[in-house]
C-alpha positions in Angstrom: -8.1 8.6 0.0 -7.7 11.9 -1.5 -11.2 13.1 -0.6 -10.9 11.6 2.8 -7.6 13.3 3.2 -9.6 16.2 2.4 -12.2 16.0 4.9 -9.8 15.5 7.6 -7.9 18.7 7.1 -11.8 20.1 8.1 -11.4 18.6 11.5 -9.1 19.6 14.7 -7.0 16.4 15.9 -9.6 13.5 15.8 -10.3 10.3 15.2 -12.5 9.6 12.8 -14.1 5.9 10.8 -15.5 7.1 7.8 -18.1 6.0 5.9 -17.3 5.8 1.8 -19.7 4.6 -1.0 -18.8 3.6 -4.3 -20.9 5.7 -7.0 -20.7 5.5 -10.6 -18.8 8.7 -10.5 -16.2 7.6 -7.7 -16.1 7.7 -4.6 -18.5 9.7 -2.0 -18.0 10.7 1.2 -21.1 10.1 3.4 -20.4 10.5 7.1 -17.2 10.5 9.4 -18.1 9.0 13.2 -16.6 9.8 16.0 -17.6 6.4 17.6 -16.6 4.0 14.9 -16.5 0.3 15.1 -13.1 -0.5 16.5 -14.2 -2.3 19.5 -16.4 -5.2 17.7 -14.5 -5.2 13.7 -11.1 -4.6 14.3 -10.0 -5.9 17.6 -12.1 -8.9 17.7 -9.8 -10.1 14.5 -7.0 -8.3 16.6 -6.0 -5.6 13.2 -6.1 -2.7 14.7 -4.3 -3.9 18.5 -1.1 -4.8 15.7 -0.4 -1.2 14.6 1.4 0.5 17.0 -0.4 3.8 16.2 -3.7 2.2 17.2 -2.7 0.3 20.5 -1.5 3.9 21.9 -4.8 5.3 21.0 -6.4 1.6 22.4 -4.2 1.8 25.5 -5.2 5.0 26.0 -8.8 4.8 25.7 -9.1 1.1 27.2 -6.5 0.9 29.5 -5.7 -2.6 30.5 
């Protein structure tokens, strides 16, 4: 979360699905997308359409 946090700071106001592995040594950070999988993952199995953060960003990007 900490490296992520990290890598964020980096960016101007996006939105970002990052990619993390798990290594032996922790965690690694190994891409941010600007076109992450929220339309198939997260609002087929309605997650992200619950928090009220994401549905202004849904609402804005897909309006109804």
């Amino acid at each position: 979360k900490k490296m992520v946090k990290l890598a964020s700071s980096l960016l101007q106001e996006r939105l970002v699905g990052w990619d993390i592995g798990i290594s032996d040594r922790g965690p690694v950070l190994i891409e941010g997308n600007a076109d992450y999988g929220i339309t198939m993952l997260q609002i087929a199995c309605g997650g992200y359409r619950k928090h009220p953060v994401f549905k202004n960003v849904i609402d804005i990007v897909w309006p109804r």
